[in-house]
N, CA, C and O atoms as a MOPAC input file, in Angstrom:
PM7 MOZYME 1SCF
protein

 N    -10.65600 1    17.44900 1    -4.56800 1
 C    -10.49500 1    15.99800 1    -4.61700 1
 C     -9.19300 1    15.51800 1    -3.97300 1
 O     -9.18800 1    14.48500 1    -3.30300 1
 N     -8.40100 1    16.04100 1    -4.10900 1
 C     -6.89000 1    15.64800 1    -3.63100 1
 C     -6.44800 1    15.91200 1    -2.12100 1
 O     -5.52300 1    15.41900 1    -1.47500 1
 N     -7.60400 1    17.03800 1    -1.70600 1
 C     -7.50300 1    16.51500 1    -0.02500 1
 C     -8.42300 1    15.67500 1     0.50500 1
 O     -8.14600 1    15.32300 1     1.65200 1
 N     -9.78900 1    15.07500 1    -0.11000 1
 C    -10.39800 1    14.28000 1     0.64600 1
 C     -9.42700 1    12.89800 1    -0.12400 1
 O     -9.92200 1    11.80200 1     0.14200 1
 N     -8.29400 1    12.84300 1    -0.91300 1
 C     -8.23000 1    11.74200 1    -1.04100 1
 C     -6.61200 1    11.63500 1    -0.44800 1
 O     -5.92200 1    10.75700 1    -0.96500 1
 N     -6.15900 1    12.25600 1     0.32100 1
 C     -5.11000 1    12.58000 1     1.30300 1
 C     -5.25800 1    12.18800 1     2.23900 1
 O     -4.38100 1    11.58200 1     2.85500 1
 N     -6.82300 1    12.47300 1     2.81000 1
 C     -7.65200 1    12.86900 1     4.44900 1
 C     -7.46700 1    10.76100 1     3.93100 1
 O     -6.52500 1    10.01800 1     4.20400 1
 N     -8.35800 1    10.53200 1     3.40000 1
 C     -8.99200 1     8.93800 1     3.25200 1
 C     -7.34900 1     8.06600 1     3.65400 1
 O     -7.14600 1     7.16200 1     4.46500 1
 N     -6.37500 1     8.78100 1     2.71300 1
 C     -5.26100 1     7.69200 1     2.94200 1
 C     -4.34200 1     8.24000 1     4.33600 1
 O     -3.54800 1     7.52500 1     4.94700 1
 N     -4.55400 1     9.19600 1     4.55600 1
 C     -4.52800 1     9.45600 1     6.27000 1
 C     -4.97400 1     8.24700 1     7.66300 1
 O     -4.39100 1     7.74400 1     8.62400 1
 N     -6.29300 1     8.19900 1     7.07200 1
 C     -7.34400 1     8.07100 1     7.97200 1
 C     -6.75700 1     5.85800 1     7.75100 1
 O     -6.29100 1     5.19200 1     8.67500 1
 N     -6.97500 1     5.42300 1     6.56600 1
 C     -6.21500 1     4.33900 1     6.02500 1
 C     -5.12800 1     3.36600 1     7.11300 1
 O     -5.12500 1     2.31100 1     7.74700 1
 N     -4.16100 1     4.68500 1     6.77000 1
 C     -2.55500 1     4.76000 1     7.54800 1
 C     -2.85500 1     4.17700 1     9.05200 1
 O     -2.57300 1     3.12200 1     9.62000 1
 N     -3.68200 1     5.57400 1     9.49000 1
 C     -3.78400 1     5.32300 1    11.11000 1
 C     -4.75500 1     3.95500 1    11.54700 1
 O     -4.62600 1     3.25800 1    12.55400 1
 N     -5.63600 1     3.83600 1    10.58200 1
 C     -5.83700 1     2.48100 1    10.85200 1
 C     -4.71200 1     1.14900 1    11.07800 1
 O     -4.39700 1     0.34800 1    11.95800 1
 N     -4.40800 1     1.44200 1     9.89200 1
 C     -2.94600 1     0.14500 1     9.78700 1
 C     -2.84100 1     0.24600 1    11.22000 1
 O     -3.12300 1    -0.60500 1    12.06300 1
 N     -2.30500 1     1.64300 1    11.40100 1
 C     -1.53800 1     1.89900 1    13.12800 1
 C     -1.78600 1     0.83600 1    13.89600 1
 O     -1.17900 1    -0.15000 1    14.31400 1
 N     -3.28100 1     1.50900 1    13.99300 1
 C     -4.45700 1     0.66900 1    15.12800 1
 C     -4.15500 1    -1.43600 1    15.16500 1
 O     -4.15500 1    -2.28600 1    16.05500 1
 N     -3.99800 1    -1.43800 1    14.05100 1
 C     -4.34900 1    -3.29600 1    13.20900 1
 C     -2.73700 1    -3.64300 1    13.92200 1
 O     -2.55800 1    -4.80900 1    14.27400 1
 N     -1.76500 1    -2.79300 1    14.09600 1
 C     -0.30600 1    -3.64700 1    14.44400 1
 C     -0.66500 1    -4.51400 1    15.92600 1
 O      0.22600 1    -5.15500 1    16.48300 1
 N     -1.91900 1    -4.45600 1    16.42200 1
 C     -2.20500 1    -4.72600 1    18.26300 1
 C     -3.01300 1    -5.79000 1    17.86800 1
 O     -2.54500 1    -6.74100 1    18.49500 1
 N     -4.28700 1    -6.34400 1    16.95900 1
 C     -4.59200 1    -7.37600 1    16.12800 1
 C     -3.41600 1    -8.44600 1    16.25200 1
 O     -2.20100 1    -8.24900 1    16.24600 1
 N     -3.90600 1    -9.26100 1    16.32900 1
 C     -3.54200 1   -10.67700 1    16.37500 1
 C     -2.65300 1   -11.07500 1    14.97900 1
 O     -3.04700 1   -10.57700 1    13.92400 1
 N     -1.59000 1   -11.86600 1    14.95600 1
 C     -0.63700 1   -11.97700 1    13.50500 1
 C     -1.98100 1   -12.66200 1    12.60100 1
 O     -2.12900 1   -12.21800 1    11.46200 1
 N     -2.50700 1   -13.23900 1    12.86500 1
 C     -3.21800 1   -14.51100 1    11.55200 1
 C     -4.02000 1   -13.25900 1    11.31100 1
 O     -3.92100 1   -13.00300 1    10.11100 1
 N     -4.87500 1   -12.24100 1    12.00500 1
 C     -5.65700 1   -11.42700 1    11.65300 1
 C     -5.12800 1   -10.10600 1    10.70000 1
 O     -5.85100 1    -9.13300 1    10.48400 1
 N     -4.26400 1   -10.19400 1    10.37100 1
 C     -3.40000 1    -9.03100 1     9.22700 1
 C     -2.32500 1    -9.79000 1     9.17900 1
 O     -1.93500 1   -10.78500 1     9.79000 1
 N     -1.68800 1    -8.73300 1     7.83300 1
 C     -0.24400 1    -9.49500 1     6.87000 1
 C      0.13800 1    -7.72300 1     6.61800 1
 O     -0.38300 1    -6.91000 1     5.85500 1
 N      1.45600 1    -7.54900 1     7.78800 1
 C      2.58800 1    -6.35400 1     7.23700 1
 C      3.60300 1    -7.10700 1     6.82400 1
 O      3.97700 1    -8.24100 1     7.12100 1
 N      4.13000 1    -5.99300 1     5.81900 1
 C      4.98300 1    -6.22300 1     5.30000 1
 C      5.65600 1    -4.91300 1     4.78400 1
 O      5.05400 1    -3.93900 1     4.33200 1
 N      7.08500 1    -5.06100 1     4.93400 1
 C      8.36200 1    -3.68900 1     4.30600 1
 C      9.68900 1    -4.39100 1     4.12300 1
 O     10.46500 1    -5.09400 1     4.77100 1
 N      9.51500 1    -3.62800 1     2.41000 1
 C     10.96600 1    -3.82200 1     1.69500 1
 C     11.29500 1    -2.56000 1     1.40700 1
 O     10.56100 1    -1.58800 1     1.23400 1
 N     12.61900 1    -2.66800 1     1.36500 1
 C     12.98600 1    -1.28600 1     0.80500 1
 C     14.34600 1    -2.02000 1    -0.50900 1
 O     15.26800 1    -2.83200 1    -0.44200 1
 N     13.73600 1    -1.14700 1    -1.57900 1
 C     14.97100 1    -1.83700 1    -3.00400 1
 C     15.40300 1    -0.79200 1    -3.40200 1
 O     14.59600 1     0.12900 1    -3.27400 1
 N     16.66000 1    -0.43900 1    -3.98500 1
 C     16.66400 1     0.85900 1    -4.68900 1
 C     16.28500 1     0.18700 1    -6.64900 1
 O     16.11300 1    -0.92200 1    -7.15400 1
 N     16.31100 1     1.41900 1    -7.08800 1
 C     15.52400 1     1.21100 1    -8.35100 1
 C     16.10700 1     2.08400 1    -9.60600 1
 O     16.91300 1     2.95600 1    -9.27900 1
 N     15.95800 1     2.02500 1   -10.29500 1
 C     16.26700 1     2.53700 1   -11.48800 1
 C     14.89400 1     3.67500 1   -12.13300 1
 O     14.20000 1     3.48400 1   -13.13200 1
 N     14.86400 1     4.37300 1   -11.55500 1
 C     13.75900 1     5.52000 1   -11.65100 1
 C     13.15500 1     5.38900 1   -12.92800 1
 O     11.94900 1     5.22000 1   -13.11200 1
 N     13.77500 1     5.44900 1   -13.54900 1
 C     13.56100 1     5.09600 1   -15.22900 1
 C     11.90800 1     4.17700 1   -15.12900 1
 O     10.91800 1     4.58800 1   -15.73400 1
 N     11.89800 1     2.96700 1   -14.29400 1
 C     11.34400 1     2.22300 1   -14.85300 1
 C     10.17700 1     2.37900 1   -13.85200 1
 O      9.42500 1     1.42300 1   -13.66200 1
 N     10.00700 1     3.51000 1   -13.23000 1
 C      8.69700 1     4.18500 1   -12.36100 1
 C      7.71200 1     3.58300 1   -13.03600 1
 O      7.28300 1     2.48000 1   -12.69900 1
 N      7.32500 1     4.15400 1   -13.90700 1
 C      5.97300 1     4.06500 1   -14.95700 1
 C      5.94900 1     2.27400 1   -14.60300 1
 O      5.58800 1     2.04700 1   -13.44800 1
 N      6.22400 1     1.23500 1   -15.29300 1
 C      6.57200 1    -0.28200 1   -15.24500 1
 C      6.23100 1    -0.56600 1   -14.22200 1
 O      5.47400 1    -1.50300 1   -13.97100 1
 N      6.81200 1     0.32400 1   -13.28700 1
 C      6.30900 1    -0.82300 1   -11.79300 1
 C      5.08900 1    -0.41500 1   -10.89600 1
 O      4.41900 1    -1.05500 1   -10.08500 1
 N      5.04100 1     0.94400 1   -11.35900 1
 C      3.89500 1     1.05400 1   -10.67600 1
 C      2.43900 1     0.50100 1   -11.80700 1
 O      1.44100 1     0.08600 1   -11.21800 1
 N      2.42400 1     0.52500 1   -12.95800 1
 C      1.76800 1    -0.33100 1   -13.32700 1
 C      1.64000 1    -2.04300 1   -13.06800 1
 O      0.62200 1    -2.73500 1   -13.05300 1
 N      2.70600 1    -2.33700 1   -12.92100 1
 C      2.43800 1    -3.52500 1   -12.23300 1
 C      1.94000 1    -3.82700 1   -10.50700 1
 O      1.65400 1    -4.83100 1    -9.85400 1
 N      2.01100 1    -2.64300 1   -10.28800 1
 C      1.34000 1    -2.69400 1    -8.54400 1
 C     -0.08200 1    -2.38900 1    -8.75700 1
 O     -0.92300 1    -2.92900 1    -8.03900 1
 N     -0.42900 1    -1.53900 1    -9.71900 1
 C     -1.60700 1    -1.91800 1    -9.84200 1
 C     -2.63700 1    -2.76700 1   -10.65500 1
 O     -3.84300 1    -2.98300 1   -10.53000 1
 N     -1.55300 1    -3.20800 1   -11.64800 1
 C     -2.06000 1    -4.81600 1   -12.05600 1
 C     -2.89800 1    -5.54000 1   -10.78100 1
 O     -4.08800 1    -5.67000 1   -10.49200 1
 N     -1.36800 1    -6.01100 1   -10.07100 1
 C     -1.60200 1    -6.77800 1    -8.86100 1
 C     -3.06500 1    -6.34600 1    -7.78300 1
 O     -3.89800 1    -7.19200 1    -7.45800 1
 N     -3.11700 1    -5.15200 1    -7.43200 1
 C     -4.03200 1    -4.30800 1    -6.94400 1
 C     -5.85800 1    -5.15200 1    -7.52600 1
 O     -6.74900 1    -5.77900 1    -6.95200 1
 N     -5.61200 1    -4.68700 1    -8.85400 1
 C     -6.55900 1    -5.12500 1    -9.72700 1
 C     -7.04800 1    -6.70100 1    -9.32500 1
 O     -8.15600 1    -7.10400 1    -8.97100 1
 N     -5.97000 1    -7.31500 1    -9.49400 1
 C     -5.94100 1    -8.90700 1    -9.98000 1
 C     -6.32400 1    -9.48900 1    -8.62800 1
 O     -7.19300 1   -10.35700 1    -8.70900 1
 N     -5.73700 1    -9.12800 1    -7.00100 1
 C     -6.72100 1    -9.18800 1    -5.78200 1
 C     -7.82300 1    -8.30500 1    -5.75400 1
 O     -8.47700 1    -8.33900 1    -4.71100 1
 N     -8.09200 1    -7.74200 1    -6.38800 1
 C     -9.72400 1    -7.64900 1    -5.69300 1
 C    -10.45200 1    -8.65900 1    -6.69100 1
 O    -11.14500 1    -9.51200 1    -6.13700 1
 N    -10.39300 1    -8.68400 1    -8.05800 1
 C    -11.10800 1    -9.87400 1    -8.37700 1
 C    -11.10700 1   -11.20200 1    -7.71000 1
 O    -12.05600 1   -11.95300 1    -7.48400 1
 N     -9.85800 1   -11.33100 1    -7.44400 1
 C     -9.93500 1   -12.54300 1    -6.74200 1
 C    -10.72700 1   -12.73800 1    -5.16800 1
 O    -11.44800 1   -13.70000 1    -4.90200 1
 N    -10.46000 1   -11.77100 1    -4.35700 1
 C    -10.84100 1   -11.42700 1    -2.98200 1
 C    -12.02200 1   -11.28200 1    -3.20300 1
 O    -12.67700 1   -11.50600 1    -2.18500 1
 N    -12.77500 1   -10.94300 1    -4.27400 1
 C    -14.51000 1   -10.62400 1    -4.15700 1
 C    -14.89500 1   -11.55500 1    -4.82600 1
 O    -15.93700 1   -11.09400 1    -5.29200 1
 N    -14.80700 1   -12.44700 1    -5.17200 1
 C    -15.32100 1   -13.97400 1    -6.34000 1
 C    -15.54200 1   -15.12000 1    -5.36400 1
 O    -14.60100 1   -15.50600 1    -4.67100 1
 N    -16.80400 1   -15.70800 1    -5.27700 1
 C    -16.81900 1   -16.75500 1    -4.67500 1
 C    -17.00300 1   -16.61500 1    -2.96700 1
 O    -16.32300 1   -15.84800 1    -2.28500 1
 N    -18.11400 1   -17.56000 1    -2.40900 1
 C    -18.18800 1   -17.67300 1    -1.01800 1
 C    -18.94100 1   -16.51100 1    -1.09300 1
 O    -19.24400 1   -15.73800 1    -2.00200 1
 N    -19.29400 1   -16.63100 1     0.78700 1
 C    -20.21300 1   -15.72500 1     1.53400 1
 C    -19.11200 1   -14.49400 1     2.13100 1
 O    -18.20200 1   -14.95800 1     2.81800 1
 N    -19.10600 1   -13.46000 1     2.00100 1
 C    -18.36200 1   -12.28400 1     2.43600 1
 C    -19.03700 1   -11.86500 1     3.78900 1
 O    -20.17500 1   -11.43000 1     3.96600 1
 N    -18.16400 1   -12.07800 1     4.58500 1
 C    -17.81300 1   -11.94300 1     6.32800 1
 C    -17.31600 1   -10.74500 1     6.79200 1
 O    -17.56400 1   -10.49600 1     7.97200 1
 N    -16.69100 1    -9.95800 1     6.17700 1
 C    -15.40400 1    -9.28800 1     7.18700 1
 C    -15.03700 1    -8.40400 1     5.91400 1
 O    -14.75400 1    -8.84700 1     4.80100 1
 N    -15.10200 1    -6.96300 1     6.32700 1
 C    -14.27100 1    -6.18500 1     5.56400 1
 C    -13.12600 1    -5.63700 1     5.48900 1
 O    -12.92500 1    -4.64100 1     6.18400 1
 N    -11.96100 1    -6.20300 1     4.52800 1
 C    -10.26100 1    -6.21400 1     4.85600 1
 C    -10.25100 1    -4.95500 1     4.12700 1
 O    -11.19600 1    -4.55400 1     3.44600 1
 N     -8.96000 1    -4.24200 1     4.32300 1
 C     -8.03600 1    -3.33700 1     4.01200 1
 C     -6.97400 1    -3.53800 1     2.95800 1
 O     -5.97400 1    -3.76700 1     3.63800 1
 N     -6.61200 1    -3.58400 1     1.68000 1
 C     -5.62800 1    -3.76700 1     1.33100 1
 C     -4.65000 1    -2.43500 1     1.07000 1
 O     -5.23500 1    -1.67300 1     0.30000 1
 N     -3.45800 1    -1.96500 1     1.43700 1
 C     -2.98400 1    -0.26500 1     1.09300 1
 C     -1.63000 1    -1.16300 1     0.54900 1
 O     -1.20600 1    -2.26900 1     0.88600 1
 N     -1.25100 1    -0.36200 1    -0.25000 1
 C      0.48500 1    -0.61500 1    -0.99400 1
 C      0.78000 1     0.94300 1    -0.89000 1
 O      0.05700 1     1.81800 1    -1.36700 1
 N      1.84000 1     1.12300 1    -0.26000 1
 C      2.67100 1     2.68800 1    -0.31600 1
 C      3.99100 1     1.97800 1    -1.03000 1
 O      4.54000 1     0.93200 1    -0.68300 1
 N      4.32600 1     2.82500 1    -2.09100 1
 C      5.60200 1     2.72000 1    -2.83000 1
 C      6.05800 1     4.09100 1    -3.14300 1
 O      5.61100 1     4.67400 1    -4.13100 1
 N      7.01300 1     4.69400 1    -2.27300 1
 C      7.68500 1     6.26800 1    -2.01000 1
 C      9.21200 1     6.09000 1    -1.77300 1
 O      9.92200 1     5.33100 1    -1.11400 1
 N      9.37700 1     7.07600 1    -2.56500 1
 C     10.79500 1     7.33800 1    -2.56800 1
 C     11.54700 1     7.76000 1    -0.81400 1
 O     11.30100 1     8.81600 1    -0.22900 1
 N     12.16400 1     7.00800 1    -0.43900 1
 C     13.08800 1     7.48100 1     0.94100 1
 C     14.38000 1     8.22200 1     0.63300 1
 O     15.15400 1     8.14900 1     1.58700 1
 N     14.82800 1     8.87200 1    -0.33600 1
 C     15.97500 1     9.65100 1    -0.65400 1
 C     15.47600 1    10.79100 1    -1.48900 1
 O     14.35600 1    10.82200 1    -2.00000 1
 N     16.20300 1    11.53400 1    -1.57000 1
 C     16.00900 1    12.83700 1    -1.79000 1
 C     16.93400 1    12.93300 1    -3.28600 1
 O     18.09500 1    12.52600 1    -3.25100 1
 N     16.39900 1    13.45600 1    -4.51700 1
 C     16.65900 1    13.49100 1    -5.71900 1
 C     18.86700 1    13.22500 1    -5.67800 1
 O     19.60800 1    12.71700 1    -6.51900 1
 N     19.13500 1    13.78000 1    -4.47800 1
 C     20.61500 1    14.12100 1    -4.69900 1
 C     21.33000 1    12.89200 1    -4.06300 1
 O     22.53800 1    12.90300 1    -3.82800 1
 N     20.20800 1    11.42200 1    -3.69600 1
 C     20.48700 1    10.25700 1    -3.17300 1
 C     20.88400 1    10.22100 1    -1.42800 1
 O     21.24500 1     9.28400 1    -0.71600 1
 N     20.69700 1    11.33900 1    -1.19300 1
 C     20.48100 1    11.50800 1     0.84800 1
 C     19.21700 1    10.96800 1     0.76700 1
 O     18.41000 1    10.88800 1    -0.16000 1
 N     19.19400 1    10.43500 1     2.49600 1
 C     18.43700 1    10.50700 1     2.76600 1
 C     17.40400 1    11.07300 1     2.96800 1
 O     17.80900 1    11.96700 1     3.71000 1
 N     15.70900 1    11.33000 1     2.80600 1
 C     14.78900 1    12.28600 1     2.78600 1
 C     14.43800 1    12.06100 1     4.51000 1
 O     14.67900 1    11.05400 1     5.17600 1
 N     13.84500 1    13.24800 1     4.93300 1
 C     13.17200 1    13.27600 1     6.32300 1
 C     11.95500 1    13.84300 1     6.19000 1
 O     11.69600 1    14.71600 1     5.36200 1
 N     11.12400 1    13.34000 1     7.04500 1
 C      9.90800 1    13.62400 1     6.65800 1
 C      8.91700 1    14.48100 1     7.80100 1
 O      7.76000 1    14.78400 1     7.51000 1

């Protein structure tokens, strides 16, 4: 299970790739980078997938469905436990 669900968010990714040549009104990127208080991992990633949750109800309710969108959230650590930078 954990490589076809690697391969899927692979396959995901390189899409995004593809979508940066798409027209602006036709996709929404976006990157922040915050540092965080590790502690409160659990908290926020439950709240990303609150949010997660709370658009697709909304995105699938109502009207005639046209067009099938993409939504991906990556939230990963860029430093390395000893606060360097990680390379990937």
């Amino acid at each position: 299970p954990y490589s076809a669900v690697k391969m899927n968010h692979t396959q995901v990714l390189t899409k995004a790739i593809s979508a940066l040549d798409d027209e602006p009104g036709e996709r929404d990127f976006a990157s922040m980078y915050v540092a965080i208080d590790t502690s409160r991992l659990p908290e926020l990633k439950a709240w990303i997938k609150e949010f997660r949750d709370k658009f697709c109800l909304r995105a699938g309710t109502g009207g005639d469905k046209d067009a099938v969108y993409c939504l991906a959230t990556q939230f990963f650590q860029l430093t390395s436990p000893d606060g360097a930078r990680r390379s990937r």
